[in-house]
N, C-alpha and C positions, 0 to 999 in steps of 0.2 A: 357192892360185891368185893371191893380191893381194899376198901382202907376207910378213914375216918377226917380226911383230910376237910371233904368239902362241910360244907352248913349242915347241921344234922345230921349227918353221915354216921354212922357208929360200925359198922360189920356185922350188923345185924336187919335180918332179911323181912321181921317182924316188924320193925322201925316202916320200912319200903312197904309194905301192906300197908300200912297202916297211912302212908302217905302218899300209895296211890287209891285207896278207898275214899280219903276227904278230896280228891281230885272227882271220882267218877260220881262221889254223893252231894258233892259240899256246892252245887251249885255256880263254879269258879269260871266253869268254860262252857261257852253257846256251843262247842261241837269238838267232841273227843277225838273222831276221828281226825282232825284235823291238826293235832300235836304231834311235832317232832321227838321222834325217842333217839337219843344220843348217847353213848357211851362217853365218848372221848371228840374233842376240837381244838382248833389252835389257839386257843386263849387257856389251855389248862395241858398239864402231864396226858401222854399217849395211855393209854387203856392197859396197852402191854407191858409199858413203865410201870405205872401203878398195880399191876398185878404182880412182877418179879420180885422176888428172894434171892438171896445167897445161889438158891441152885437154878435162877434164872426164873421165865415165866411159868403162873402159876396156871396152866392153860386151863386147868377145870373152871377157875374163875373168869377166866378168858372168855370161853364158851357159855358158862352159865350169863354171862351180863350181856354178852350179845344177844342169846335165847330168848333176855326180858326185854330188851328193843323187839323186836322181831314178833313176839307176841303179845305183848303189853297192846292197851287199843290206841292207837296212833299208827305215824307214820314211822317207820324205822328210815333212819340217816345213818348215814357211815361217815365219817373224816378218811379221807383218803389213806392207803396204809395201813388203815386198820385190818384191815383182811389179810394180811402179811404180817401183824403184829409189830409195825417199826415201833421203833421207843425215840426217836429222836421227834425233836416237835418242828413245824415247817420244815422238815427234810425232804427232801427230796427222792422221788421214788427210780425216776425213769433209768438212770446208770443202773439198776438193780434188773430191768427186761418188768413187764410187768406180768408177774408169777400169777401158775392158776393152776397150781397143783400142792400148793402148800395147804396145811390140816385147817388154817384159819379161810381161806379159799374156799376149800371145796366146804366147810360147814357153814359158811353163809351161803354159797350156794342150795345148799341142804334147806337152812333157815328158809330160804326164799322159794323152794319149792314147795315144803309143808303148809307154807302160807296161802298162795297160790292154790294148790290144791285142795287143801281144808277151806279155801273160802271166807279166812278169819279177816280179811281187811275190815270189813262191817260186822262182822259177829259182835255180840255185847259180851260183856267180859264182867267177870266175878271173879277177887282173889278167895281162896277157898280156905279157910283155917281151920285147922284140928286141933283137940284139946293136945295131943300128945306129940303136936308141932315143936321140931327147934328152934331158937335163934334163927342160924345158919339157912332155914327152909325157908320156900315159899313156893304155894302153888295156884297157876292160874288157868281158870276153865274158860274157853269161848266156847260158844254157841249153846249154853244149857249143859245141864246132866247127861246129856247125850253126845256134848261134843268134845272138843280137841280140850285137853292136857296138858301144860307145862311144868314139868316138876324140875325146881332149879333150886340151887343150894351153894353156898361160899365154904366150904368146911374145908377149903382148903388143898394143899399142893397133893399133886401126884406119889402115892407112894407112902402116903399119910395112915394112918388108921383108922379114918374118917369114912365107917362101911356109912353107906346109907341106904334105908328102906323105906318106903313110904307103901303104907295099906292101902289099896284104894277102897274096903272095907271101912274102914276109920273116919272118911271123910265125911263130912255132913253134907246133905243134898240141899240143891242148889236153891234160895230163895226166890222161886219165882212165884 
């Protein structure tokens, strides 16, 4: 969602389809739900690091890559921080009070209620592609044609010209 930094990595959202479909088809793991989805940990740059610019974090990116821990089929983990956005790596939080009203706060809270209440912990999960998908997109369905949505996208900072629309007309139905 930030950059191009690690293995494969390119900023492109098609790349990550594509490499989580050979995860859920390719036969790789005896139990999906049992995968840690991470953003950011202390053996690599903060989430919030790696998403900042010149005019600071890019929080659409922010929020888009947490969205895909959160709904992707695993277990979503956090590194501590993250939910505050620190950019320093091993820092330490506690001199800070530990906040729960900041915008990265309350939407993992968010994150963790939609989960919760949609019931996606065991739902199975389809990335869902469109011929007239961008790079930048990806969208993923749990529980069937019938269930929950995630439409997430890297296209970029706040303020940008980066409208985005997605059909749900456009989409193909789900292969089951």
């Amino acid at each position: 969602f930030c950059g191009t930094w690690f293995p494969y990595s390119t900023l492109n959202l098609t790349t990550l389809a594509q490499r989580t479909n050979e995860q859920m088809n390719g036969g790789f793991y005896k139990d999906l739900d049992l995968l840690g989805n991470f953003m950011d940990n202390h053996d690599m740059d903060r989430l919030a690091k790696m998403c900042s610019g010149d005019e600071g974090p890019a929080m659409s990116r922010l929020f888009n890559s947490l969205a895909w821990s959160f709904f992707a089929k695993g277990m979503p983990m956090m590194y501590y921080g993250t939910e505050v956005f620190m950019t320093e790596q091993r820092g330490s939080i506690w001199q800070y009070g530990f906040k729960t009203d900041t915008p990265g706060y309350k939407f993992v809270r968010l994150l963790n209620m939609v989960r919760k209440q949609q019931e996606l912990a065991l739902m199975d999960m389809e990335v869902v592609t469109s011929a007239n998908a961008l790079d930048g997109q990806l969208v993923l369905r749990r529980g069937g044609p019938q269930g929950s949505y995630a439409f997430l996208n890297n296209l970029g900072p706040e303020g940008s010209s980066n409208e985005v629309d997605y059909c749900m007309w456009s989409l193909p139905a789900a292969n089951v």
